[in-house]
C-alpha angles and dihedrals in degrees: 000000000000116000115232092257087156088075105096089194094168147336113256119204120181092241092052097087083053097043098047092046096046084050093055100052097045112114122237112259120229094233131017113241130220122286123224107241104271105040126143121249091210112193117253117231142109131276121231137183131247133187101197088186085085086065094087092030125111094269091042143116102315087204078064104043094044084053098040087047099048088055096047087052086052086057092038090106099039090052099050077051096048087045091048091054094045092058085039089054094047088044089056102048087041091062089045087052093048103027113034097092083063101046129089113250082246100058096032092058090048096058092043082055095051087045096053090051095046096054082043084054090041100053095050104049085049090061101041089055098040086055090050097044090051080045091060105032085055091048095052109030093043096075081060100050092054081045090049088048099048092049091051082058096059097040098042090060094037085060093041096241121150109189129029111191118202094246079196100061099035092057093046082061102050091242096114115069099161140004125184108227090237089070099056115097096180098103101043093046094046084056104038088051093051087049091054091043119037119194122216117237112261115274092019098121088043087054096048102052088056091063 
């Protein structure tokens, strides 16, 4: 399923790794000394991981999963369709392959033909509900994400951290060699966001006004 790749979690730059742990091992002066006009108060704190990916995984946001799920089950029908035409497709090209020795020009072009239509059909079918599932997914995941965002904010400065960096993307880029898992706030904040927004099970509010 699609990875979260609208949180902008943080800004990596190739000298950050260098300049956080240079940071890190510095000793504490005795005294602080005086700073030139102009210079920046940067916060103190510490800088964490996160892999956002694990967002949508079985251990993930519930808010996600309960959204994701409800628009996959919206897609549920097209996609057994989509699914029927594709081995359709594959039965008939299988008995072209096999048979077409044996069939009469006639017959044979009539089924090249039918196959031809059918992978037209197929394609674009394919598209059009690809475009619509993305469409949907965006549209009903995207209230979440804000949600999710907002709620880094606010957990990143309750735990006096600074920088989060996407572990994802920057292992996808080659810039993340190593992380101490001390380091990895996916899990508690996966938690720690559920427990501040519980979702109702599917179908509750249906149930409910049936009652």
């Amino acid at each position: 399923m699609n990875r979260l790749s609208r949180i902008i979690i943080g800004m990596v730059v190739a000298t950050l790794p260098v300049t956080v742990f240079a940071q890190g091992a510095a000793t504490q002066p005795t005294a602080a000394p005086a700073k030139p006009a102009g210079t920046l108060n940067l916060p103190v704190g510490r800088f964490a991981v996160i892999n956002t990916s694990a967002f949508t995984g079985q251990n993930g946001i519930e808010q996600l999963k309960q959204q994701i799920n409800r628009v996959n089950d919206m897609f549920k029908d097209r996609n057994a369709e989509l699914e029927a035409m594709r081995q359709r497709a594959e039965a008939l090209q299988r008995e072209i392959q096999t048979q077409g020795p044996n069939l009469t020009p006639a017959v044979l072009s009539a089924k090249q033909e039918e196959l031809g239509e059918l992978q037209v059909d197929l394609t674009r079918k394919k598209e059009d509900l690809e475009r619509e599932y993305n469409k949907a997914i965006r549209d009903a995941t995207d209230p979440v994400v804000e949600r999710i965002n907002a709620f880094l904010d606010n957990y990143a400065k309750q735990n006096n951290i600074t920088l989060v960096l996407e572990a994802a993307v920057l292992y996808q880029a080659r810039g993340l060699a190593y992380v101490d898992p001390g380091l990895d706030i996916t899990n508690p904040f996966i938690e720690a966001y559920n427990a501040a927004n519980p979702v109702k099970p599917a179908g509750s509010n249906q149930s409910g006004a049936n009652r």
